[in-house]
VEXDREN-2710 file (C-alpha; in Angstrom, 1 decimal):
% VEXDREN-2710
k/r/px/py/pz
1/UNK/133.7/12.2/49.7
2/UNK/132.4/8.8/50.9
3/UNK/131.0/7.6/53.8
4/UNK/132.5/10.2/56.1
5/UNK/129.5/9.7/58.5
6/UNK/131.1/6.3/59.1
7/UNK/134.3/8.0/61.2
8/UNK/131.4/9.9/63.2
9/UNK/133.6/10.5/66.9
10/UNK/137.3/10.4/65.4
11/UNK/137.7/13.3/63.2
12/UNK/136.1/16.7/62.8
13/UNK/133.9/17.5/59.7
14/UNK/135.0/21.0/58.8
15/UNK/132.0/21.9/57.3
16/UNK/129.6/20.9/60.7
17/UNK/131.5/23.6/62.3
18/UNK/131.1/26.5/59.8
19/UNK/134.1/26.1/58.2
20/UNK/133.4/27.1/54.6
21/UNK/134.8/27.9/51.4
22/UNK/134.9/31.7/50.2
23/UNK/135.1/33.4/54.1
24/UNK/137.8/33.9/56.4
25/UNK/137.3/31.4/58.6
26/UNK/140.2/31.8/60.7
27/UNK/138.4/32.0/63.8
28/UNK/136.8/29.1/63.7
29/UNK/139.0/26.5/62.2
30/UNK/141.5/28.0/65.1
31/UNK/138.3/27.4/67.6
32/UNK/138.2/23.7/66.1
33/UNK/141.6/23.3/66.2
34/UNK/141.6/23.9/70.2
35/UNK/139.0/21.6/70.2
36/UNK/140.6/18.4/69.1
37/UNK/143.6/19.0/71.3
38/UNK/141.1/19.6/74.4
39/UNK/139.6/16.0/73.0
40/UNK/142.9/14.4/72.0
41/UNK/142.1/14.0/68.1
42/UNK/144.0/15.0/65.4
43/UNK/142.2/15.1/62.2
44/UNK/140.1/17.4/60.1
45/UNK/138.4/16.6/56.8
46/UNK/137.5/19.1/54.5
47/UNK/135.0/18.1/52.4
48/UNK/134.5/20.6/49.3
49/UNK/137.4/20.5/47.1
50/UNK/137.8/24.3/47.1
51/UNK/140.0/27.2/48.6
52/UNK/139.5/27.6/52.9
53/UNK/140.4/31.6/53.7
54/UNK/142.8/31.1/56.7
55/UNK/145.6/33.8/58.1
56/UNK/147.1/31.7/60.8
57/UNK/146.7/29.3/63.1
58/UNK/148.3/28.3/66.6
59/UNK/148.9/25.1/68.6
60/UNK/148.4/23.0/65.0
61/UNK/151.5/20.8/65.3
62/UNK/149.2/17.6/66.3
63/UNK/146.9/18.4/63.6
64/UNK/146.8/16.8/60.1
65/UNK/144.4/17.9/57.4
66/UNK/142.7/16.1/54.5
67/UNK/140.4/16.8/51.6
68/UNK/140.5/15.9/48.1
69/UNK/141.0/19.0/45.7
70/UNK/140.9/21.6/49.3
71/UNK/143.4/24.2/50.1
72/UNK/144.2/27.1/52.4
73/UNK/144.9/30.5/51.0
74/UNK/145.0/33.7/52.9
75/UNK/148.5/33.6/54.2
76/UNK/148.3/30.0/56.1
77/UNK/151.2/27.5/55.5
78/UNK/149.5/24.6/56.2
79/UNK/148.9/21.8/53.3
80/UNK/145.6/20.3/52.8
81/UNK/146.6/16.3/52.2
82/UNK/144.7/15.4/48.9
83/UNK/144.5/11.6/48.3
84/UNK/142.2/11.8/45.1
85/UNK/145.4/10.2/43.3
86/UNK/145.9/7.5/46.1
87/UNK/143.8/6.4/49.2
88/UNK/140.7/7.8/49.2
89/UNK/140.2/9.8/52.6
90/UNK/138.2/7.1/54.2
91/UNK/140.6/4.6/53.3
92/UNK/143.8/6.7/54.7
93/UNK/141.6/7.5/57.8
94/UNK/141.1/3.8/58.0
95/UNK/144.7/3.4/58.6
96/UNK/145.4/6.1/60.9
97/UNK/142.9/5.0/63.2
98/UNK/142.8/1.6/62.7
99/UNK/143.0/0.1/66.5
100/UNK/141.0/2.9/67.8
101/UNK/138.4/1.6/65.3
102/UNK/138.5/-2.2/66.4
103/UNK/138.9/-1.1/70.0
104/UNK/135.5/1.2/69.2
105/UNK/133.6/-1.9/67.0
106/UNK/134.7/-4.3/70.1
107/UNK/133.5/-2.3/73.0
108/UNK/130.6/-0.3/72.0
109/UNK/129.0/-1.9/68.8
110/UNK/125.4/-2.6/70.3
111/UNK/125.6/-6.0/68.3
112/UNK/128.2/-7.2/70.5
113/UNK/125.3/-7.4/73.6
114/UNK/123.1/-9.2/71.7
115/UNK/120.8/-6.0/69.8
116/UNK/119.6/-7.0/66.7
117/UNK/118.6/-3.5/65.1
118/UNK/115.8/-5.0/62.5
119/UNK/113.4/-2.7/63.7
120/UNK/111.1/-5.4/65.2
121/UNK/113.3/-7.6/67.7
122/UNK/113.0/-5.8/71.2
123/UNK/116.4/-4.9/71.9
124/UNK/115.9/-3.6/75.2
125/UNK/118.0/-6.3/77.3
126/UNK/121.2/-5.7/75.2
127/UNK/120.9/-1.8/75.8
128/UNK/120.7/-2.8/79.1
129/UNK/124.0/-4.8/79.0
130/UNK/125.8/-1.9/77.0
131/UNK/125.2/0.5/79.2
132/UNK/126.2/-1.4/81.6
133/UNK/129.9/-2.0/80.4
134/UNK/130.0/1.5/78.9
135/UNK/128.5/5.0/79.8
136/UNK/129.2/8.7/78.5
137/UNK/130.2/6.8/74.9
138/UNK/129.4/8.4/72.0
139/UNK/128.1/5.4/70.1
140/UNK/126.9/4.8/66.4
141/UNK/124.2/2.9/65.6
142/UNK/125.1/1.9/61.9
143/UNK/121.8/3.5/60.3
144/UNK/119.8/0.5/61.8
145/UNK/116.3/0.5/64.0
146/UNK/116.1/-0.5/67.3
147/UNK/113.1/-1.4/69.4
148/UNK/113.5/-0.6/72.9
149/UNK/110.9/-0.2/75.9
150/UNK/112.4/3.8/76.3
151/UNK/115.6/5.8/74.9
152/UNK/118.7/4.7/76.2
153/UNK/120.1/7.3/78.5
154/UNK/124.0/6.8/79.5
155/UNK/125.3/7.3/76.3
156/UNK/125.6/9.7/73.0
157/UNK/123.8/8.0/70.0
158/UNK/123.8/8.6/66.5
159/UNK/123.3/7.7/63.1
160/UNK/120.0/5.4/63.9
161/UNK/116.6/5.3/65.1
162/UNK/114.9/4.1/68.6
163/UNK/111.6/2.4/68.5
164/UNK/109.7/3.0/71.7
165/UNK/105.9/1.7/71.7
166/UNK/105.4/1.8/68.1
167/UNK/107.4/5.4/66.9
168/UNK/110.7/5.6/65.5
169/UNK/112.8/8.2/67.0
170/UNK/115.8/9.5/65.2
171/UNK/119.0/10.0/67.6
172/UNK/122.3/12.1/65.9
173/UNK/125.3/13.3/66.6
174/UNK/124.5/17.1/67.8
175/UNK/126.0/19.9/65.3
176/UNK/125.9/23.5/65.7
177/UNK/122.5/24.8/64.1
178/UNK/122.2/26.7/61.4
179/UNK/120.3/29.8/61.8
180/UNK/120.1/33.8/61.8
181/UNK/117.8/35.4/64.6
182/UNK/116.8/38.5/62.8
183/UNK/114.0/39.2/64.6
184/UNK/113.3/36.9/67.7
185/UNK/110.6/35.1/66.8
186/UNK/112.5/31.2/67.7
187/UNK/112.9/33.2/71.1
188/UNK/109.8/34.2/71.5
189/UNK/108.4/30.8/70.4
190/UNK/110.5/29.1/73.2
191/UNK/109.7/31.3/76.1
192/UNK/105.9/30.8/74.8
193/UNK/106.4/27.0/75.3
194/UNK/107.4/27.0/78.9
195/UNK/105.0/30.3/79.7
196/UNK/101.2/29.0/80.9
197/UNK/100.4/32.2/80.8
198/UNK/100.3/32.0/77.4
199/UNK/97.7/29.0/77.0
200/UNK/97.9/28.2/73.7
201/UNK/100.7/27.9/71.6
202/UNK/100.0/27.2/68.0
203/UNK/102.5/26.0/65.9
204/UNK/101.8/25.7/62.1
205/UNK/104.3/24.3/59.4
206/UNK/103.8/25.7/56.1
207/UNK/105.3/23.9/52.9
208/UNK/105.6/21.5/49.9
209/UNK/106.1/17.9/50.2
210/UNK/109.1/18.2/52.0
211/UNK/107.4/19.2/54.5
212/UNK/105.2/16.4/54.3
213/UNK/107.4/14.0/54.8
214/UNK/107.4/12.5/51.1
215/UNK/109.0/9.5/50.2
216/UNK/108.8/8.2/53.7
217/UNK/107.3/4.5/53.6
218/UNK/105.7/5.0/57.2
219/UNK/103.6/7.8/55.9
220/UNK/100.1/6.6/53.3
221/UNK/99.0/7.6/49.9
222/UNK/99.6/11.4/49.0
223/UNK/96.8/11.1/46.3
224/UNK/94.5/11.8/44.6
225/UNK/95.8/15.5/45.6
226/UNK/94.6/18.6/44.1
227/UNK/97.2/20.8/45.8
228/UNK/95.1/22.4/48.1
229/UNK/94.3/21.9/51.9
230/UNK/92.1/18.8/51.2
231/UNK/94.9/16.5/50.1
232/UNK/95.6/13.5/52.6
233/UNK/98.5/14.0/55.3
234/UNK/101.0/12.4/56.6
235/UNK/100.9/10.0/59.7
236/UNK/102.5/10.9/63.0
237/UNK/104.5/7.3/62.9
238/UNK/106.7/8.6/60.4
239/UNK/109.9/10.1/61.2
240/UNK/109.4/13.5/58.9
241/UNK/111.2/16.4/60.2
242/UNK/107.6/17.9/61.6
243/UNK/106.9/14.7/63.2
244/UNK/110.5/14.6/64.8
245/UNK/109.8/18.0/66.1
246/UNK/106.3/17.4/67.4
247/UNK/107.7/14.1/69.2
248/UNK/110.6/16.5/70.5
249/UNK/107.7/19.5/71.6
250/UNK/106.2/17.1/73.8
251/UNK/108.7/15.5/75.5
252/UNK/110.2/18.4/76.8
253/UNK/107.8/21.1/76.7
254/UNK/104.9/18.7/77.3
255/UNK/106.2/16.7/80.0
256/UNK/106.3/13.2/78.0
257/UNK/102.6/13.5/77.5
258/UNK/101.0/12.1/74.8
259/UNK/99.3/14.1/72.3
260/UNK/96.0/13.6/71.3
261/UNK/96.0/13.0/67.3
262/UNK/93.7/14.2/64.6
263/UNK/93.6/15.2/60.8
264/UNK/92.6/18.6/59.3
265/UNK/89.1/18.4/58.6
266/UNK/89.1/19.1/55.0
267/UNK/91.3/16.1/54.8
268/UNK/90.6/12.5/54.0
269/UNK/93.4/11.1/55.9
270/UNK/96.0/11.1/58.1
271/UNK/97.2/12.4/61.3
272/UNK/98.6/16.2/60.7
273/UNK/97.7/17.5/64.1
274/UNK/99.2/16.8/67.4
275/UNK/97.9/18.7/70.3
276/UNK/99.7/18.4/74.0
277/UNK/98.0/19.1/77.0
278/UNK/99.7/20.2/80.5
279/UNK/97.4/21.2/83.5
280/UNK/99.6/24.2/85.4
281/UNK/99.2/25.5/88.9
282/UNK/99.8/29.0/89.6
283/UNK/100.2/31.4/92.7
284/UNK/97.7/34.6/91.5
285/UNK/100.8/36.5/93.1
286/UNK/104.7/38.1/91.6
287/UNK/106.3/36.8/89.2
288/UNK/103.7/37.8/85.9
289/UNK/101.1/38.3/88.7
290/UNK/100.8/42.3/89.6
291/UNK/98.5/43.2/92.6
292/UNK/97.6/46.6/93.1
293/UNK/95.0/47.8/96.3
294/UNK/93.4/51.2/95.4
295/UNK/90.3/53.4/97.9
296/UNK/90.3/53.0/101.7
297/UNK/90.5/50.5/104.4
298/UNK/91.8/47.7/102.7
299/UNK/94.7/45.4/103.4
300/UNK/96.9/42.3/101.8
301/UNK/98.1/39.3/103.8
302/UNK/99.1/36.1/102.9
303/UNK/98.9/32.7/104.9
304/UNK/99.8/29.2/104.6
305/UNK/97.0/26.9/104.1
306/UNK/97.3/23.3/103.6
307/UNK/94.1/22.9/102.2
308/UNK/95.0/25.5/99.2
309/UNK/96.0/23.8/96.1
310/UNK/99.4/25.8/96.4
311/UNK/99.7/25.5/99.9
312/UNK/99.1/29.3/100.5
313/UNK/96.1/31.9/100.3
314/UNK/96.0/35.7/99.8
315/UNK/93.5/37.4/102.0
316/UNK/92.5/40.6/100.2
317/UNK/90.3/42.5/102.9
318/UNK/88.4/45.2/102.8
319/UNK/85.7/47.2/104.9
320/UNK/82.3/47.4/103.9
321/UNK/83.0/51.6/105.5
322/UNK/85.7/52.3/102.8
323/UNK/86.0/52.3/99.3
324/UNK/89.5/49.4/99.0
325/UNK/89.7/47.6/96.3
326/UNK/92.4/45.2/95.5
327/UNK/93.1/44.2/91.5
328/UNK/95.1/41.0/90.4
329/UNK/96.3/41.3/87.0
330/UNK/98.3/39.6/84.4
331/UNK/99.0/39.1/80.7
332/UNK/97.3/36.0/79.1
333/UNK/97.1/34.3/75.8
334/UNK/94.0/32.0/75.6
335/UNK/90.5/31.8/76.5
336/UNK/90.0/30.6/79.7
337/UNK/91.7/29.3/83.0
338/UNK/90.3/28.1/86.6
339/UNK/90.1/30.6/89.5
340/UNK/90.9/28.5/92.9
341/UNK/89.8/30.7/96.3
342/UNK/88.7/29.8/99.7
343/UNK/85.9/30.6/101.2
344/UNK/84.0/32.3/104.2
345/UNK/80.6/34.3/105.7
346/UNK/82.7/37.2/105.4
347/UNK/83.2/36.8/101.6
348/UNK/84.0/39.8/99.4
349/UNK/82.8/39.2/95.6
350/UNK/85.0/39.6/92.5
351/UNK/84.4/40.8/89.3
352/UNK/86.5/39.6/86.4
353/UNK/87.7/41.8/83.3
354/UNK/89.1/40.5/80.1
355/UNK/91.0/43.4/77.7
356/UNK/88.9/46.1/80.0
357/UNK/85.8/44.5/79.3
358/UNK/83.8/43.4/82.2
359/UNK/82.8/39.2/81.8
360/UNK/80.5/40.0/85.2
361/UNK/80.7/39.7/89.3
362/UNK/80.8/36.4/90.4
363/UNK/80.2/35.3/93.9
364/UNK/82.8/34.0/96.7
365/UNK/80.1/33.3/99.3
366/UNK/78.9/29.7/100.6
367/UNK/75.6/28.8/100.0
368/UNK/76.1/30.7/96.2
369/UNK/77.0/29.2/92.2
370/UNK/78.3/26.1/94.1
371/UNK/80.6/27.6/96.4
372/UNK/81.5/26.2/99.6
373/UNK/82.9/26.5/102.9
374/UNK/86.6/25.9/102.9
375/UNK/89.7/26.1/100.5
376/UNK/89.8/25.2/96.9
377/UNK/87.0/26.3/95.4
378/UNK/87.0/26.4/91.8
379/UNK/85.3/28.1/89.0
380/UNK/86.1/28.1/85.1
381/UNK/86.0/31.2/83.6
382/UNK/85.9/30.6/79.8
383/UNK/85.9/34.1/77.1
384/UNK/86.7/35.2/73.8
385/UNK/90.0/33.9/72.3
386/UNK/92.7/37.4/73.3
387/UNK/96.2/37.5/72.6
388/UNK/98.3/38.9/75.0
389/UNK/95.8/41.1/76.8
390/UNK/95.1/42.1/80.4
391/UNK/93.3/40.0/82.6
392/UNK/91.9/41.5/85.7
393/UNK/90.3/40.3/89.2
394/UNK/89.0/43.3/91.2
395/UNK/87.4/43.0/94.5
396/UNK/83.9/43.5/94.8
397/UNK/81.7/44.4/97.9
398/UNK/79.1/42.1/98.8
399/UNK/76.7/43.1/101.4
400/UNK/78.6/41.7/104.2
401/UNK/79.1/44.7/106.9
402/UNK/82.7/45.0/108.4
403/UNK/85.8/43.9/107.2
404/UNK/84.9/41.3/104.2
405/UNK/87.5/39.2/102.9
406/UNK/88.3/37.9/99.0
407/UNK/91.0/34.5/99.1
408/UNK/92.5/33.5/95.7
409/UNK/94.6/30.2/96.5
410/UNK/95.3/29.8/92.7
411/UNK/94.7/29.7/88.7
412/UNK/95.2/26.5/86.8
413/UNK/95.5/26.7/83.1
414/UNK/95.5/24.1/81.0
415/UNK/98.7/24.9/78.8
416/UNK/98.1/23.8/74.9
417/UNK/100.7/23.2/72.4
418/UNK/99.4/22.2/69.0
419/UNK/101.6/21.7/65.7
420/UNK/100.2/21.1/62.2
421/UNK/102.0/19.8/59.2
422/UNK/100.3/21.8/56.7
423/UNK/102.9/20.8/54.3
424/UNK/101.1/20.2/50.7
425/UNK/102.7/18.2/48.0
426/UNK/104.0/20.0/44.9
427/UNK/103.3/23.4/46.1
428/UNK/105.0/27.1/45.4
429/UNK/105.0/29.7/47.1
430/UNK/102.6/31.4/44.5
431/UNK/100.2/28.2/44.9
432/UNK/99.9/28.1/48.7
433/UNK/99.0/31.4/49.2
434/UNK/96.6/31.2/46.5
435/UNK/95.1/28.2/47.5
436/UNK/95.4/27.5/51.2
437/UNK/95.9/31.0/53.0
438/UNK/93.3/33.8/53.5
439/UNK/91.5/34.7/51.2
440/UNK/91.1/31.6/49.5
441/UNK/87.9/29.9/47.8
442/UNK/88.3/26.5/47.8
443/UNK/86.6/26.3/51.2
444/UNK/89.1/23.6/53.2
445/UNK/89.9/26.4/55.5
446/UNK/93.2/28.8/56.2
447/UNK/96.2/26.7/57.1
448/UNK/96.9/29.2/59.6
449/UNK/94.0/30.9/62.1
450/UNK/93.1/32.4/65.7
451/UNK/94.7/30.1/67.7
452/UNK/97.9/29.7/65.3
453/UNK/100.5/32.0/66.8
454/UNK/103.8/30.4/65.2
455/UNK/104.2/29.4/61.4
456/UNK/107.3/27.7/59.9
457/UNK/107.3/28.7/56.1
458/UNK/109.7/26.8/54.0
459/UNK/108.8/26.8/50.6
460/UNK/111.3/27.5/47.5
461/UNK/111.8/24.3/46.1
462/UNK/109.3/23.6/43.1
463/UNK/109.4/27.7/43.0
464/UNK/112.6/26.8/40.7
465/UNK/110.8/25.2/38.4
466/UNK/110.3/26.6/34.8
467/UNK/106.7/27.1/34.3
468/UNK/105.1/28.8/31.0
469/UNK/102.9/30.5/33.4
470/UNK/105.2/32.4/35.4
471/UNK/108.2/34.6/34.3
472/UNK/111.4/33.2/34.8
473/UNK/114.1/34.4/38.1
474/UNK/114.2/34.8/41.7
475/UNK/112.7/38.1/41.5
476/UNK/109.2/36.5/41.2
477/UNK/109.9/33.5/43.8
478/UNK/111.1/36.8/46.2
479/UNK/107.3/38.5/45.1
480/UNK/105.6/35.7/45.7
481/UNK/107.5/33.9/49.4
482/UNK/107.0/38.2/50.4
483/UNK/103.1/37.1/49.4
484/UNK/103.0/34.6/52.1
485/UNK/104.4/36.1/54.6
486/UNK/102.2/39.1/54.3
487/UNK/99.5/36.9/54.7
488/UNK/100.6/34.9/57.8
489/UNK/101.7/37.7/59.3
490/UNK/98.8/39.5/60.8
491/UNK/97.5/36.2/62.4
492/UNK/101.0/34.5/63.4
493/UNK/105.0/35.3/63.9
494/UNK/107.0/33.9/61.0
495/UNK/109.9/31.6/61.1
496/UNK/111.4/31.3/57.3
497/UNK/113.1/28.2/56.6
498/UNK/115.7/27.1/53.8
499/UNK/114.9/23.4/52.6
500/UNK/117.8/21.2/51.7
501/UNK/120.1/20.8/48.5
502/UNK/119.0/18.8/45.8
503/UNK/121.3/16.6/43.4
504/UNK/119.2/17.9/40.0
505/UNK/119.8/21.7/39.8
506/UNK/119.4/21.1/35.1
507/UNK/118.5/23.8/33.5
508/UNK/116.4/22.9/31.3
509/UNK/113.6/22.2/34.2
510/UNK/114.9/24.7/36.6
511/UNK/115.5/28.1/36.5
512/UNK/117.2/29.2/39.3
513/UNK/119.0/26.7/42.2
514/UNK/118.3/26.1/45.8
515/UNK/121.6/28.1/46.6
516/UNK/119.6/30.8/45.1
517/UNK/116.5/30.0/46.6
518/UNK/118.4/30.0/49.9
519/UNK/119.6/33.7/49.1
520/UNK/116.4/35.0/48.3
521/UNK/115.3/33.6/52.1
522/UNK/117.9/35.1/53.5
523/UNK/117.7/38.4/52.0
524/UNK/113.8/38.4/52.8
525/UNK/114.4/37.5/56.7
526/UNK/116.9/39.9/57.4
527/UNK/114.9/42.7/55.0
528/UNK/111.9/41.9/56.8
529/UNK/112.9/41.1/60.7
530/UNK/112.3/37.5/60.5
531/UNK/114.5/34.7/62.2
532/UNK/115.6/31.9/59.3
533/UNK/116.7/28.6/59.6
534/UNK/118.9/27.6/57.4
535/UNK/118.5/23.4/56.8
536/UNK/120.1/23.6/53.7
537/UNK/123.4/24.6/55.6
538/UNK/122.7/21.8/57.8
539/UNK/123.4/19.4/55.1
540/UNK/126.3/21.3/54.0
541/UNK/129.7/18.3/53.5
542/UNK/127.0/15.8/53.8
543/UNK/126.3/13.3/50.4
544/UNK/123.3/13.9/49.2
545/UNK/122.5/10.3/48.6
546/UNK/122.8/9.4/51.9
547/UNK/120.2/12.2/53.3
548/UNK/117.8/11.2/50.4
549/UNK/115.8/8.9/48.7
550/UNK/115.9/10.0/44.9
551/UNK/118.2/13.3/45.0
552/UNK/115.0/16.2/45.9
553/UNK/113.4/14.5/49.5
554/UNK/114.6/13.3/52.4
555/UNK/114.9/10.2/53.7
556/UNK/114.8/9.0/57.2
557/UNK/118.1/10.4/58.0
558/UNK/118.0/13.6/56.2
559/UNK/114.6/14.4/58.1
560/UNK/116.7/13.5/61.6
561/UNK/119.2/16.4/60.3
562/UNK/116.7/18.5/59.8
563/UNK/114.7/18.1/63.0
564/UNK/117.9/18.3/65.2
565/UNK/118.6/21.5/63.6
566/UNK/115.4/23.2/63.6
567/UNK/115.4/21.8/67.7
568/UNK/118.7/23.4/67.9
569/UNK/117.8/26.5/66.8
570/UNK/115.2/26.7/68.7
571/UNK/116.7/25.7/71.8
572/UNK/119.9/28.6/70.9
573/UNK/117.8/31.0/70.0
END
């Protein structure tokens, strides 16, 4: 089918909604049909010329189906128009919606306000203008580049690329996302972006040079390359799939910070880390916070206090007569955060515990370590890396006789998200475990470690090819992908990722497909517990050729598809 991309907002894809051949896909063709009639459209294109497994649907009387070489069986009456022998379907849906599409090229073409889309003429003013004349559009950009000061807002873009202070960003059309949450890792990744509590959150991608973002012009030479962790990078300019993510990550997760860039340190170039930083302020009370008063003679209270960095202050008192002792606790990934407390004569001290080990007493009492009367006092407390263990503040006495008093105000921790592409050209899964995971002797490092708690494996792609070295089959792809996540596992939770199809599946250089690849993923995550994202379903009734530069890697607009759903996924999980 060609070109159906160009139709974008006035028919319905089939296949972006599920809709495939070889299932009963009653429900959702019948949910798609109630969907155009809630939008006033009438078409849907099928685009695999195959049979669709349909029982029956209602309220269809508006709608009229095409797809060359499709055709319902199951028990539905409806025909499937095939135009192979006539119009092609682009060329019939030209004619059906022929005003709507000069009304649409008239009113909402960006040209038409003056852009210029070349990718270097700042387009910013005819944006301006656009959205001026037209808001809550969806609008397609015609696969061109345009630089703007920041990302038009009023309306629905798709099918191009913003250019905002230097970095392309890729807008599409939004389509469900294709995954399978066996185990809750994408939902556990997305409460640990938005949880400071959890300081760091280290986010790895594992895979070949897919991952890498070959074939992209914005990214620099991939050799010389020996196919370990010491191979150049790519360059966060480029609009990869990782980078698209990254860009994504901290825009929403980072507050539009910018990340500070750097390269692995094996490598001789490029940019493959990105690491956002967000300062966050937190009341040492409910919510994660627990506080728990134990002994005699002790009490709680809290008070507004302007000078406080949260505007409030716990006083946790004790007598020097009893034995009270107050405990704030809470969960934390990380290794270290800022204790903020007032301060007094009648100071209590505290002592501070990481995973039951004591890290020693520290004092609360002016004229001691820098502390000083009033609010706000801070101290950095900095300790081993732990993941997920209890922290604990517990009152201490400190010679003061009477009732002393201890007055957290606050803990600021500086929330870290960091995302490598560890992608490595022409790798296996057999290869990157040998030669870039633990265990390894080449001495670049592990491409996952300590502080990596999230790792994106999609490998599979050069597994298919036939090597005199390795027996032929999925069996041993399923052996050795079962290899890598074994070895990520103890350090980091696993995401498993499916890449996309590829136009050469010849049998005399591969010997198995990416379909199969796909099923051996599948089989592994659900065997095995582990959420999977499936991208090559994301290019599923999508042309190859226009998602890829030479059949096998993605170009700029087959990385946007795979960004958006990878984001999607995340963000549904």
């Amino acid at each position: 089918m060609n070109n159906i991309k160009n139709w974008g907002g006035l028919f319905y894809n089939a296949g972006e909604y599920d809709i495939v051949p070889g299932v009963d896909v009653t429900e959702k063709l019948q949910a798609l049909v109630n969907l155009a009639n809630s939008e006033g459209r009438s078409t849907i294109v099928f685009p695999e010329a195959a049979e669709y497994i349909v029982t029956s649907i209602t309220n269809d009387g508006n709608i009229v189906y095409f797809g060359d070489g499709a055709s319902f069986t199951g028990g539905y009456g409806r025909v499937i128009n095939s135009l192979a022998d006539s119009l092609s379907i682009d060329e019939q849906l030209a004619d059906v919606v022929q005003s709507t599409d000069k009304d649409f090229d008239k009113i909402y073409n960006p040209t038409r306000y003056g852009a210029v889309g070349n990718g270097t003429t700042n387009d910013t003013a005819a944006f301006t203008a656009l959205e001026v004349a037209v808001t809550g559009k969806q609008i397609d950009l015609g696969n061109k580049t345009y630089v703007v000061d920041s990302v038009p807002r009023k309306n629905l873009y798709y099918n191009g690329f913003f250019k905002v202070s230097g970095y392309t960003r890729s807008v599409v059309l939004d389509t469900p996302p294709r995954f399978h949450a066996f185990g809750g890792q994408l939902a556990k990744l997305k409460a640990s972006l938005g949880n400071p509590l959890e300081q760091y959150t280290g986010i790895v991608f594992i895979g070949d040079s897919i991952t890498w973002g070959r074939a992209l012009p914005e990214n620099g030479a991939f050799d010389p390359r020996d196919g370990t962790l010491s191979d150049p990078r790519d360059v966060f300019g480029s609009p990869s799939f990782v980078n698209e993510f990254k860009r994504y990550i901290g825009a929403q997760y980072g507050f539009g910070s910018y990340p500070v860039l750097s390269n692995w340190p094996a490598s001789p170039s490029g940019e493959s880390t990105a690491e956002y930083t967000v300062q966050q302020i937190l009341y040492p009370k409910d919510g994660d916070f627990t506080l728990t008063t134990t002994g005699t003679n002790a009490t709680v209270a809290e008070v507004a206090s302007g000078g406080s960095i949260t505007g409030y202050q716990l006083q946790l008192s004790a007598s020097s007569s009893g034995t009270g002792v107050h405990t704030i606790g809470f969960n934390f990934t990380g290794d270290s955060f800022t204790l903020c407390f007032g301060a007094t004569n009648d100071a209590l001290n505290y002592e501070l515990f990481v995973n039951g080990v004591s890290q020693g007493v520290f004092s609360a009492t002016p004229g001691t370590d820098g502390v000083v009367v009033g609010n706000n006092n801070q101290r950095v407390h900095t300790f081993t890396y732990v993941r997920n263990k209890l922290i604990e503040i517990k009152t201490v006495q400190a010679g003061y006789v009477g009732i002393g008093r201890f007055r957290p105000e606050g803990i600021i921790v500086n929330k870290k998200i960091r995302i490598i592409n560890q992608g490595i050209n022409g790798s296996s899964a057999r290869v990157y475990k040998t030669n870039a995971l633990s265990g390894n002797t080449f001495g670049d490092g592990d491409a996952v470690g300590t502080y990596d708690n999230y790792t994106f494996v999609q490998l599979g792609t050069n597994d298919r090819i036939t090597r005199s070295d390795t027996p032929k089959g999925t069996n041993k792809f399923k052996v050795n992908l079962k290899g890598v996540i074994d070895a990520v596992t103890p350090l980091s939770n696993v995401i498993l990722m499916c890449a996309n199809p590829v136009s050469d599946e010849s049998t005399s250089t591969y010997n198995f497909t990416m379909q199969q690849v796909r099923g051996v993923i599948y089989d592994l995550a659900k065997a095995n517990n582990i959420d999977m994202i499936d991208n090559y379903a994301a290019w599923r009734g999508l042309e190859i050729s226009s998602l890829s530069s030479d059949g096998l890697h993605p170009n700029a607009l087959g990385h946007q598809v795979i960004a958006r759903n990878i984001i999607g996924a995340l963000e549904n999980a």
